[in-house]
N, C-alpha and C positions, 0 to 999 in steps of 0.2 A: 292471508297475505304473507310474502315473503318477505325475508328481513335480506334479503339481496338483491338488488335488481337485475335481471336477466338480460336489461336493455343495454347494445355497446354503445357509448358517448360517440358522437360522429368525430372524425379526424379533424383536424383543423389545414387548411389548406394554407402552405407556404406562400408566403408573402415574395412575391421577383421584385427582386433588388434593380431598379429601372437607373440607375445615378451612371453606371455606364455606359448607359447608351445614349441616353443625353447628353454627359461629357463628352464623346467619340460624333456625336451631330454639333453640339457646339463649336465643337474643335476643328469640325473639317468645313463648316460655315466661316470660322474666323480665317482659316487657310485660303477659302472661296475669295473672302472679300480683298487679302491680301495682293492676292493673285491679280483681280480683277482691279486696285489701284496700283500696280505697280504697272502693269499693260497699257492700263487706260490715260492714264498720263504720261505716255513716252509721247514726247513732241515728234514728228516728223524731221528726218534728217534735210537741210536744206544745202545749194549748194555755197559756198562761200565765195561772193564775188567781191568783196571788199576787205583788205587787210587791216587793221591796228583800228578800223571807226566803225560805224554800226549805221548801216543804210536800210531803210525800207523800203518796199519792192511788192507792188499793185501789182496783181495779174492781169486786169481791167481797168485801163484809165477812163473807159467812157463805155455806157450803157447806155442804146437806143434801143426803145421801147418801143418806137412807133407813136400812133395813134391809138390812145388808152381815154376810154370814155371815162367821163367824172366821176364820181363815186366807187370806180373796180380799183381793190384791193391791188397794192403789185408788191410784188416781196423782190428782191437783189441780192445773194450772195457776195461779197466782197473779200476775197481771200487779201491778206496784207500777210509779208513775210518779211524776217529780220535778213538780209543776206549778208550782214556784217558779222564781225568774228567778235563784238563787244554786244554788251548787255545794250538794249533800246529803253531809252529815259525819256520819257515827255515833260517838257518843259512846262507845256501850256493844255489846255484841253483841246484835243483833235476833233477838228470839222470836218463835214462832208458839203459840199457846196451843189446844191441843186439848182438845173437851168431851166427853164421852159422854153418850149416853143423856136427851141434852136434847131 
């Protein structure tokens, strides 16, 4: 037996430093989200038909359905817009008044 070993120690394989590529995904996700609530919350430009007071303004003041058998589901879009030049304050809690058989 030899008093050396003839065998070479295998390399050790370099560890990749992964810390910037996650920061650089982090980074451009928090940019993403940015992006996407400053967009997502631009209100729609309306046009202004009342000066110094704050009026509201139905696209639809009356919705006929027809004849809708009992029990079918029915859904209604109701757009409602400020077309005043002031902020809209409710006083009270806003109804919606439904009629039958008119």
């Amino acid at each position: 037996m030899s008093r050396y070993s003839s065998k070479l120690k295998p390399k050790a394989k370099p560890k990749r430093n992964l810390m910037p590529l996650w920061l650089a995904l982090a980074g451009l996700g928090l940019i993403l989200v940015a992006v996407w609530a400053i967009l997502g919350s631009a209100q729609p430009k309306t046009n202004i038909e009342v000066k110094g007071a704050s009026r509201l303004k139905v696209e639809t003041d009356k919705i006929d359905r027809g004849d809708v058998k009992l029990g079918t589901p029915v859904r209604d879009d109701i757009r409602v817009t400020n077309v005043g030049d002031q902020p809209l304050r409710f006083v009270e809690a806003p109804f919606i008044q439904v009629k039958e058989g008119c």
